[in-house]
N, C-alpha and C positions, 0 to 999 in steps of 0.2 A: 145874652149871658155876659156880664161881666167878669172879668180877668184882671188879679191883681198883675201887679208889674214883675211879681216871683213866675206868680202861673204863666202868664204870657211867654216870659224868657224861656221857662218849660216847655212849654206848646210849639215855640217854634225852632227849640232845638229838637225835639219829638219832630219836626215834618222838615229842616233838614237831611236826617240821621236817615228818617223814611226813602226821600230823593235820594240820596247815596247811595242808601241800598239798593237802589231799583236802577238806578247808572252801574253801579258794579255789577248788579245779575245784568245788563245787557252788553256790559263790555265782554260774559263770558258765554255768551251765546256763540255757537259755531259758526252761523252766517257773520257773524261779529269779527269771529278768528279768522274766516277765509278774506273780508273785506280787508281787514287790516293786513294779513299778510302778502295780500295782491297790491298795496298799497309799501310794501317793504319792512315794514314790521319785522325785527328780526327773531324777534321771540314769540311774535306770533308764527311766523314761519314757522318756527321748530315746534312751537303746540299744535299746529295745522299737520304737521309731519308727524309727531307722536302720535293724534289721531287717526290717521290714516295707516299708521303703524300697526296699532292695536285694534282698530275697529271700533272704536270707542261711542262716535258722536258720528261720526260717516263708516260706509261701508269700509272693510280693508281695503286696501290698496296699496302694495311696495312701489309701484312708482311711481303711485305719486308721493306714497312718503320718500322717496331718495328724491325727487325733485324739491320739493319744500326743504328736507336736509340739508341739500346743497345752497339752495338760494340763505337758508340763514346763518349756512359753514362759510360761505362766502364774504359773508358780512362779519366775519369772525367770533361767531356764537359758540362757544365752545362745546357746550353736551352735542351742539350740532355735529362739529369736526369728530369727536370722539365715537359717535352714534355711526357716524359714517366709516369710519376704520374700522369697527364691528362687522358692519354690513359688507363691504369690500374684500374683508380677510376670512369670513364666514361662508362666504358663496352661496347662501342659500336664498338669498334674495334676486342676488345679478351673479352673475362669473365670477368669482373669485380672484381678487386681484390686487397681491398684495404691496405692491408698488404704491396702491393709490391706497392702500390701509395704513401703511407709512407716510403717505404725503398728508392725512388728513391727521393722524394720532400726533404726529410731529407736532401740526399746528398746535393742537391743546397743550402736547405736553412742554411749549414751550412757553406759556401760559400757566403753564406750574401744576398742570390738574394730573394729580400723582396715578390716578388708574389710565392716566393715555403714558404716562413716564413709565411707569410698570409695562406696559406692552410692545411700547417702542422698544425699550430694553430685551424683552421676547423675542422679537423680528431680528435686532442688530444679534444676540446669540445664536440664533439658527440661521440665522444668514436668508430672511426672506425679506423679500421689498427692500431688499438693498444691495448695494454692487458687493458685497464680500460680509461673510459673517466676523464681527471684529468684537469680541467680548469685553475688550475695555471700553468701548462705546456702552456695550450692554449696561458693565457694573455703572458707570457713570449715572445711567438713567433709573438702574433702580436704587441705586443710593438716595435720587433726589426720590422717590417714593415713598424708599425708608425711611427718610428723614420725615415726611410728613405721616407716618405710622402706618401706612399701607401693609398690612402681615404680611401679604404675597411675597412682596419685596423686599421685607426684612428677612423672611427665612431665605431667598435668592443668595441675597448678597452675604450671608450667614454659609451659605452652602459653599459659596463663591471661594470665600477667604479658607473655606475646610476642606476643598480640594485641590484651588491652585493653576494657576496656565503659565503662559509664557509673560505674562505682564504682571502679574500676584501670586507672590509665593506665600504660601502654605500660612495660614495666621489662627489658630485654635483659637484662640482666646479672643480675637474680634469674633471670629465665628461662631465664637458662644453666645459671646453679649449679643449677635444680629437674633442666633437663633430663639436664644432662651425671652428677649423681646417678644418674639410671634409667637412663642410657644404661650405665652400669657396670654396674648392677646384669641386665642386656639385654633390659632392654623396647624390642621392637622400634621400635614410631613415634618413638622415645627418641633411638634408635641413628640412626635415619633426619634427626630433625629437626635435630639437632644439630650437622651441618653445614650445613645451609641456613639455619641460626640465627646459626651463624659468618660466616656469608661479607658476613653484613647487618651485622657488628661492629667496632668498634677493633680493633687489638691490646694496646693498651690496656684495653677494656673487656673482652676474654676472657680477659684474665689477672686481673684480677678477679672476671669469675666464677668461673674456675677457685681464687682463693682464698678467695671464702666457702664454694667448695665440698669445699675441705680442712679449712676452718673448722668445717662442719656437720660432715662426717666423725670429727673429733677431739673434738667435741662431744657423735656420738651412735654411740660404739662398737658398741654391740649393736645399734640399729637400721641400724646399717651393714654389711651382709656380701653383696657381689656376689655 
């Protein structure tokens, strides 16, 4: 058979595209994932731990997925670190241990990844996995949270400024904008609190919550999406 110089070019980006495909299905082959993670693969690590996590592609198994967790937290993987603060602070894989659900959420959230910042913030409020509960530490961590749109966090720190401690006093009107934020976005206690937040307010001072909170909006497009 003859091939013009069009077809040919065709033909062998057709048996390319094929090879490639068939290199990618065996890079995600399990025996693949376990090679490469025994080899330090850090992301295969934590795929070899997710699996093992879930039962997925091998049997369950929690230790061996907290072993694979750790080997790719170590290497600074972050859903790794994160995954492991769950596991630690949850007890229901190993003893419960929230010192080391702190040691591990820290690493992510300092890493900017706003659901270990939300939690860390958790721990420093109630005062677990850590020497003293210190709620300015708290608001710190869920502020970087909120800033990256995390609802949890935004009704937190919304709640924060609406009731007040020894380090922030009493601020309605941020409290607004935090709440009325998550309440868009529909986190429940959000939704809930935000009219019993109003009803304590000027109309005056709701309409400027309501405008730092178009403010923040126009400010942080992508972390904004109800």
């Amino acid at each position: 058979m003859n091939l013009t110089k069009s077809q040919y070019i065709k033909f062998s980006i057709a048996v390319i595209l094929i090879i490639f495909l068939y290199i990618s299905f065996e890079f995600k082959t399990p025996d693949n994932t376990q090679s490469l993670a025994e080899d330090g693969d850090k992301e295969a690590q934590y795929n070899l731990a997710m699996d093992y996590a879930n039962g997925t592609t091998v049997e369950q198994d929690y230790d061996e997925a907290i072993k694979w967790y750790t080997k790719a937290a170590e290497q600074g993987h972050t859903l790794a670190q994160f995954n492991l603060g769950v596991i630690y602070n949850s007890g229901e894989e190993v003893e419960s241990d929230p010192y080391e659900a702190v040691k591990w959420w820290s690493k992510a959230a300092e890493k900017g990844y706003a659901p270990a910042e939300y939690n860390l913030g958790l721990m420093y409020n109630l005062g677990q996995g850590v020497d003293r509960r210190n709620t300015e530490t708290a608001l710190k961590w869920w502020k970087k949270a909120a800033e990256q749109g995390l609802p949890d966090a935004m009704k937190d720190v919304g709640m924060y400024y609406e009731i007040g401690d020894d380090f922030t006093s009493k601020d309605y009107v941020t409290a607004y904008m935090w709440i009325s934020l998550a309440a868009e976005k529909k986190q429940i206690d959000a939704m809930k609190e935000i009219y019993r937040l109003e009803a304590r307010m000027t109309p005056e001072r709701v309409a400027e919550g309501k405008r730092l909170a178009q403010k923040w909006k126009e400010e942080h497009p992508r972390a904004y999406k109800p």
